[in-house]
Structures are given as structure tokens and as C-alpha cells.
N, C-alpha and C positions, 0 to 999 in steps of 0.2 A: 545342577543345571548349569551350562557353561555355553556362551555368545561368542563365538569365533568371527572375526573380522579379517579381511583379507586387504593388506594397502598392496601397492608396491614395493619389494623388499621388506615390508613389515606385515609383520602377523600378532595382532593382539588378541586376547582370549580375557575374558571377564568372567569369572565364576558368582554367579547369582546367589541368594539366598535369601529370606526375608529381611536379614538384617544390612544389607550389604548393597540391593540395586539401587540406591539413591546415589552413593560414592560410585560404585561403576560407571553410571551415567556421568555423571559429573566428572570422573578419570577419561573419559568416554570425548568429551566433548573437549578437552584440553590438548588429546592428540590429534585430535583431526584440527585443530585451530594449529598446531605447530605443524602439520605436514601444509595445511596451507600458506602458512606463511615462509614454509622454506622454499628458498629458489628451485628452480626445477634446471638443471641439465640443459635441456633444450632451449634453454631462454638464458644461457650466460653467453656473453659479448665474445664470437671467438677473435676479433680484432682487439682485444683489450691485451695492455702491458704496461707496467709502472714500474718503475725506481727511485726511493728516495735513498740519498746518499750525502753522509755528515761531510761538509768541504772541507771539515779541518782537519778529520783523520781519515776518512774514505772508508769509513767502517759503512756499509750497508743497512739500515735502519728499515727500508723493508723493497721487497721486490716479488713481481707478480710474473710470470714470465716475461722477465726482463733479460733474456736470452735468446727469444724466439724473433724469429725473421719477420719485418716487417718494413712498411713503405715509409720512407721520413716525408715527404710531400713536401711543404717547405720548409721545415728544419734542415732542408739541405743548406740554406741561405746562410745558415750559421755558418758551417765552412767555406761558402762565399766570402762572408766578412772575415774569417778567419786568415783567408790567402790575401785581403785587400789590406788586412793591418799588419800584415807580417810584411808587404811589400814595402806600406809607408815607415815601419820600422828599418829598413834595407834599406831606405832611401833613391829604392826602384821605382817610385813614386811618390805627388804629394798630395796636400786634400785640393789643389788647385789643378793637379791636372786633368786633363778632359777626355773622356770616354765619350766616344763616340758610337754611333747608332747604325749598325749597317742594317739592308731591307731583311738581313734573317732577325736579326735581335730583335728590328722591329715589329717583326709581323707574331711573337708571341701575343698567347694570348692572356684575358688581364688572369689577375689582377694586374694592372702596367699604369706607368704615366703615360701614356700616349706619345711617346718623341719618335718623331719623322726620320726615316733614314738619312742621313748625312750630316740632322745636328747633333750636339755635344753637350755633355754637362758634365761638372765637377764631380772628383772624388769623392766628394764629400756630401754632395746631393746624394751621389748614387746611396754611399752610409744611410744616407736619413732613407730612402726610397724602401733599400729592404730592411729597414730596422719596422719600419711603420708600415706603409704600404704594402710592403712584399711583392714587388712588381717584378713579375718574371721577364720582360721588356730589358731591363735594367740587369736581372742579373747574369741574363746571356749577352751584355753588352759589355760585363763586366770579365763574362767570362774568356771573350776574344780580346777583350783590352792586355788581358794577365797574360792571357796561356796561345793568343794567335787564333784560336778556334774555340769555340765551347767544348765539343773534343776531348780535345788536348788539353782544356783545365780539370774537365772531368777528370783525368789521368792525374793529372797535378794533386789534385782534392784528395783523390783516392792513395797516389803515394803517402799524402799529407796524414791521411786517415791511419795509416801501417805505423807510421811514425809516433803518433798520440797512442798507438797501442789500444784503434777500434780496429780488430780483426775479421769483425762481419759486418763491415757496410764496406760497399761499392757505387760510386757515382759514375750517371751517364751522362748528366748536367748539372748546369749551376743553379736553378730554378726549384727544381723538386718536382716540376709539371709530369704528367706519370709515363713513367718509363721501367716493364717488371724486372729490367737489371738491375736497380737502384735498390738498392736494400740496406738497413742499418737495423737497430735493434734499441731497445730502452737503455740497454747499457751501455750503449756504445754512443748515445746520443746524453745520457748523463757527463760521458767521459770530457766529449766537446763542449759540453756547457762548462766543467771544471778548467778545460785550457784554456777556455779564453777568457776566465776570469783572474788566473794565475799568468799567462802568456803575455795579456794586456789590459792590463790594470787601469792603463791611461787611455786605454781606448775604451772601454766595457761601458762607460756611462752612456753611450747611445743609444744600451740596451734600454734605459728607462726613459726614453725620449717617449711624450704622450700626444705630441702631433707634429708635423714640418708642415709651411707654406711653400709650393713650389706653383710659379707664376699667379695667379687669382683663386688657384687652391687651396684648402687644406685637408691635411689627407693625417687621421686618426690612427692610432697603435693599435693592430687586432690584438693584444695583447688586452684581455678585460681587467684580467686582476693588476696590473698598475694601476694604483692609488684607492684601489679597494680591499686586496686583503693587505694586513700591515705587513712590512718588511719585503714584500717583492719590490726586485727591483730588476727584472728583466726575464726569459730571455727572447725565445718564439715561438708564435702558433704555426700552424703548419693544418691544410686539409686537401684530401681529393676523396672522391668516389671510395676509390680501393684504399686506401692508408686510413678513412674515421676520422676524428679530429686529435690533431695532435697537437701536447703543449712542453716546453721544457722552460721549467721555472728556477730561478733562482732567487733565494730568501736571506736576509739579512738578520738579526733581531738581538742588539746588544753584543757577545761575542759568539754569539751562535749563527751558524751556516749551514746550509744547506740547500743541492741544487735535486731538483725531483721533476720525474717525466710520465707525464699520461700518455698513451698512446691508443687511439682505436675508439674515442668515444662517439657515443650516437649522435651527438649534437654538440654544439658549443657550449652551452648551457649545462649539460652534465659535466662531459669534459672539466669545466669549470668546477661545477661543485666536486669532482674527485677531486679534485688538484687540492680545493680548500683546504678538505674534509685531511688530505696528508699532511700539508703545510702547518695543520693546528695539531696534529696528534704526533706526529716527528720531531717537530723544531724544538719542543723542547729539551728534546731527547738528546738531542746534538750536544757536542762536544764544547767548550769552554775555550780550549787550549790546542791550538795550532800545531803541527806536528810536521808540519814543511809543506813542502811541493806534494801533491797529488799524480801529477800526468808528467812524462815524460817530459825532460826539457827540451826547447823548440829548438830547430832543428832548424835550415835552409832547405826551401824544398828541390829534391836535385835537378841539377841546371838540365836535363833533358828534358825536362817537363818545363822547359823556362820557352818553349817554342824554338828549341835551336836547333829542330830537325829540318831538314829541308821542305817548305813544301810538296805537295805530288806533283806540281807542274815544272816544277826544277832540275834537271837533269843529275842524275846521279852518277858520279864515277867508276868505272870498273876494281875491282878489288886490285892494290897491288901486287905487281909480279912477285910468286915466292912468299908470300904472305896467304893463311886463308881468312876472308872478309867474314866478321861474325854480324849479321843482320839484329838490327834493333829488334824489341819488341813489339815498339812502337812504330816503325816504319814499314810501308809496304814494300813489297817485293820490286825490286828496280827495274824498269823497261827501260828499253832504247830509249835513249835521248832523243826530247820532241822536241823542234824548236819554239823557243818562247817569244808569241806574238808581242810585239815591244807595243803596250799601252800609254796613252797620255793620262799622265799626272794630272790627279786631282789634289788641288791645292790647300792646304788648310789654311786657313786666317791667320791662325797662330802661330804659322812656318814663315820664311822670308824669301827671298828669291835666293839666299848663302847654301836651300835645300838641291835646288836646279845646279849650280856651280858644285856642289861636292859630286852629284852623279856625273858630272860632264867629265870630271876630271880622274874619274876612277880608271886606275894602273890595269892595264893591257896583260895578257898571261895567264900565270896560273894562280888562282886567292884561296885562303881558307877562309870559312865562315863561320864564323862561332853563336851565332842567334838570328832569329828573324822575328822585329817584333812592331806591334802596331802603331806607337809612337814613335816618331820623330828624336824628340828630346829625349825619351828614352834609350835609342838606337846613340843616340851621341855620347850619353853617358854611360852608357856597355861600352864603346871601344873604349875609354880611359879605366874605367875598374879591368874591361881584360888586360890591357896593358899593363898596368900594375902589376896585376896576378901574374902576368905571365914572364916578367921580369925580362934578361936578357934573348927568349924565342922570336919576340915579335919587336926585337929592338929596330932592325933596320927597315918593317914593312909600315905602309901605308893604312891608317884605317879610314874606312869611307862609311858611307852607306848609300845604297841601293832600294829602288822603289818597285813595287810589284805591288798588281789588284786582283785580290783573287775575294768571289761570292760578292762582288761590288764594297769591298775593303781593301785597303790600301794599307801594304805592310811595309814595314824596311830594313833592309837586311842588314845584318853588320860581318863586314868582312874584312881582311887585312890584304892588300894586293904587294908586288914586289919580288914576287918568286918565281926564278930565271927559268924552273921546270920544276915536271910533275915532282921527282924525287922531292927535290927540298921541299917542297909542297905538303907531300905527304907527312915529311920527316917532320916539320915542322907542326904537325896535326894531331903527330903521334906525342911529341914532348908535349903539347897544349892536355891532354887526355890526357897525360900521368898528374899534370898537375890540375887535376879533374877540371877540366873548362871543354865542352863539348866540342867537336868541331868534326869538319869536313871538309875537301879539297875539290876543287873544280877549277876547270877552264875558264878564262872569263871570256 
């Protein structure tokens, strides 16, 4: 006498006998307790992806599809502060200087500190804003501060990203707010958490910052596991609709490291408990002994992503005679020259009336221009580093700078004036580009 069962994919058969249906039953009852409690297909997470990976050798301790496409939501912010300490490493910037708020950065939506178009705050607020807050307000204010446009930092990020040797993310902004260009993946978002631990060592402790005060606020690390599971000590959460909740942790513990990334989870709260559940069964697994650098060494991101294309409301020069004109990537296709409405300056606090005096005094002709950038005091300190660089090209020209409002931003150009015509012009644009400094020639 023989009991045929029929699961899914399984077919069990029990042969009966008088001695025998007590154990049937009882074998009987043990399978069907194990297909119950095995997951089913249709109920695994298809947003889920993790990596953990040892910081000291880069050996991969374990990964779940950690190769598959997916939304970084605000882990983009990581390579926001990535580009923001690479600047103040450059000394393109300091934590004093102030990023300013135009009506686009401000009209994101939150998470945001709420700053009014036209005021300003420190580099270094901004730091605390997205380390804790994650205020995408802030890091599209950051991202026209760096790159001239959010844009054009996106482009910046993303050369950035080729360089770290993430070859599947792509940014469209500095925020992570959803955008279905924007893609990265568990691997590629472990990699950034490894650079910037190695890249800036002396910067990384903001990662475990557990609140800032800004004005009569305070504003808390979405970060849960600082100070509750041992040894994190950084990096960020990240959520939207479409991305799940995302987390990329980095852990500490005696000479053991390791940086590990959930992606995709249902809620915070799991999210959380996968991250734990990895952080206690890997760490220890990790490596003892140091084995060098992990990520490529940092790089300068190239000066064309530094905002030193023209404008679109800039007139563009026709290609030299006998030359053929190779068109950026980056730039759009050149129209006739439109005349540019001459705007009144809006004045910062922090400028003096020495800002008025240099534009009055800008040399009549033909200029090259090597950058157009949002600060003032950064415009001044580009014409001396190009100068430098550019050694005996731009011995006998003028450098000035120039004011232009474009999307209710006020940019300033840097450019070198004193060339009698177009040729020297050019020629002079063309030696500036061997010795890679970007640039361009116009009329003034």
C-alpha cells in the first residue's frame, strides 16, 4: 500500500505497512513543516543587493547581487562630499566658504534645511547638512557651487565615478532625488565608501557625526546603527519609492574593517537588521593585515567638468580657418551669436566694491577663458594657479573677471584679455590645452 503526495516540484511516496505508518506520518509531517517554512520565489525582495567587503585586502566576504542595476537614492551624497573634500584638499575651496542658495537649489524638495534663495552658508554646514540631514536643498546648492550647474557636477561625479573604477553608476544629480538615469549598483557603491575612507582620512570623521545644530535646530544622523551596533562608524542611508531603503556601512573593530552595503530593503527597520545580521557574521572574518590602497589613487577631476565651458548664453566662436573644430561632449551645438542682455550685479556681502572696479576695467579685444565659476574668491584664485600653470602663454595678458546671472545665479568668469587678434587668441588657447587647462577664445 503506497500514499503519493504531490508538492510543487516535489513528489513524496510513503509505503505503508502495519509496522511502518506511525514513522510515515511523523516523516510525513516534517516535510511539509520544511516546505513551509522555506521562502517561496514570489515573496523574495527583487530590489534586494548587498556587499560586504574586507577594507584591508578587498577580498569579498560575501555578495548578493551586487552587480545588478539599481537606484543609489541618497548615497549619491557620498560622491557629493566626495567632490566637496577633494576641492577643500585643492584648496578650490574652504570650510568657510559659502554656498549660496539659488531659487532652483531652493525649491528642492525635503529632506532640506529650508534656506531662502539668495542666503548662504558655510562649507562646512553644508558637510554636517548631508552627512546627517541629507537635505537635497543643500546638495544641489553644492552642486552649482562646485560644477556651475547641478548638470555639470552630475557630469563631474560621473567622470569622478570612471576614475574610482565604478563602471555602472551614472549621476544626473547631486541629491539622489529619483532620476531613472541615475544608476549605481552594491559594488560600485562599496567601492565609494572604500575611497573615501582611504582618499580622506581626515575628512571621514563626519561620517560619525550623531547630530549638528543649525539655527534653533537640531537635526539627527538617519544613520540608526551609530552608536548601536559596535564599531560603525559611518557611512549613508539613502531611500525613494523606486531604490528600497539603502544603507553603506562602514565598521571598525580592533584591526578588523570592513565597508558593507544593503540595498533594496522594505523598510528601515529591516534594512537595519540585514546590515546587523552581516556586520556580526563578516567582521570577523576580515583580515588582520593591511595590504595597501584598495581604490585607485585620487585623481583631479578633469578641468572640463570644473565649469569652464561656456555658458549656453555665451557666444561661441566660429572654428579656426584651416583647422577642423572638434565639439565637446559636453557642449551644445553652437548658434549664432545672441547678444548678451548686460544684467545688474547682485552684490554679495562678502565681495567689496575691488569686485565692480575689476569688471570696469576688463581689456577691450580678443580674451581667452579658462573657467566660469560661482565664486568670486574662487574666480580670483583660478587666474593665479592658471597663471602659474600656464607659465611664460599668459605672461603678458590681463586676468580679470567677469559677471554673468544666469537661472537667478551669479557666476564669474575668468578670463585673460590683451590679445591684439583672433590668431594670437586662438594660438594662445591652443598652447593653454596642451598644457591641459581648458579654454576658449572670444571677442570681448
Amino acid at each position: 500500500m503506497f500514499l503519493s503526495i504531490q508538492f510543487t516540484g516535489v513528489d513524496v511516496r510513503f509505503a505503508f505497512s502495519s509496522f511502518s505508518r506511525v514513522f510515515a506520518l511523523f516523516f510525513f509531517v516534517l516535510v511539509c513543516a520544511a516546505l513551509v517554512v522555506a521562502p517561496h520565489p514570489a515573496n523574495a525582495n527583487s530590489k534586494y543587493a548587498a556587499i560586504v567587503i574586507d577594507a584591508n585586502t578587498g577580498k569579498v566576504l560575501y555578495a548578493s547581487r551586487s552587480n545588478a542595476s539599481r537606484y543609489p537614492a541618497s548615497l549619491t551624497k557620498m560622491m557629493t562630499l566626495y567632490m566637496v573634500f577633494e576641492a577643500l584638499d585643492e584648496k578650490r575651496i574652504s570650510k568657510k566658504s559659502r554656498v549660496r542658495f539659488s531659487k532652483y537649489a531652493a525649491s528642492k524638495p525635503p529632506s532640506k534645511l529650508g534656506i531662502k534663495p539668495g542666503r548662504s552658508i558655510t562649507v562646512e554646514t553644508a558637510i554636517y547638512a548631508l552627512v546627517t540631514k541629507s537635505a537635497n536643498d543643500v546638495a544641489a546648492a553644492v552642486g552649482e557651487f562646485l560644477g556651475g550647474s547641478e548638470a555639470n557636477f552630475a557630469k563631474m561625479m560621473t567622470a569622478k565615478a570612471r576614475q574610482l573604477g565604478m563602471k555602472s553608476t551614472r549621476f544626473r544629480n547631486a541629491s539622489g532625488l529619483p532620476d531613472s538615469r541615475q544608476v549605481t549598483t552594491a559594488r560600485d557603491m562599496a567601492t565609494l565608501g572604500l575611497a573615501l575612507r582611504e582618499h580622506f582620512p581626515h575628512h571621514y570623521k563626519y561620517f560619525s557625526t550623531r547630530s549638528f545644530h543649525y539655527g534653533k535646530r537640531r537635526y539627527g544622523n538617519h544613520n540608526r546603527l551609530l552608536g548601536r551596533v559596535r564599531g560603525v562608524d559611518g557611512i549613508k542611508t539613502g531611500y525613494t519609492r523606486a531604490s528600497g531603503y539603502n544603507l553603506v556601512t562602514s565598521v571598525s573593530k580592533g584591526k578588523r574593517r570592513i565597508v558593507a552595503v544593503v540595498m533594496g530593503g522594505r523598510s528601515g527597520k529591516t534594512r537595519n537588521a540585514a546590515m546587523t545580521k552581516l556586520v556580526g557574521k563578516y567582521l570577523p572574518r576580515a583580515s588582520k593585515r593591511s595590504r595597501g590602497p584598495l581604490v585607485a589613487a585620487r585623481k583631479s577631476t578633469p578641468r572640463i567638468a570644473l565649469a569652464s565651458l561656456p555658458p549656453k548664453s555665451a557666444p561661441v566662436p566660429a572654428p579656426r580657418p584651416g583647422k577642423l573644430a572638434v565639439a565637446s561632449a559636453y557642449a551644445p551645438t553652437p548658434k549664432a551669436p545672441v547678444p548678451e542682455r548686460k544684467k545688474q550685479k547682485i552684490v554679495d556681502p562678502v565681495e567689496t566694491s575691488a569686485t565692480a572696479k575689476r569688471d570696469r576695467a576688463r581689456p577691450s579685444g580678443w580674451v581667452v577663458q579658462v573657467a566660469s565659476l560661482p565664486s568670486e574668491t574662487e574666480a580670483q584664485a583660478f587666474i593665479g594657479k592658471t597663471k602659474h600653470k600656464a607659465g611664460p602663454v599668459l605672461a603678458s595678458a590681463t586676468g580679470f573677471t567677469e559677471t554673468f546671472e544666469k537661472n537667478g545665479t551669479i557666476y564669474h568668469r575668468v578670463r585673460f584679455g590683451g590679445f591684439k587678434s583672433k590668431d594670437r587668441a586662438w594660438g594662445a588657447c591652443s598652447k593653454l590645452k596642451k598644457r591641459k587647462i581648458s579654454c576658449y577664445a572670444v571677442a570681448q
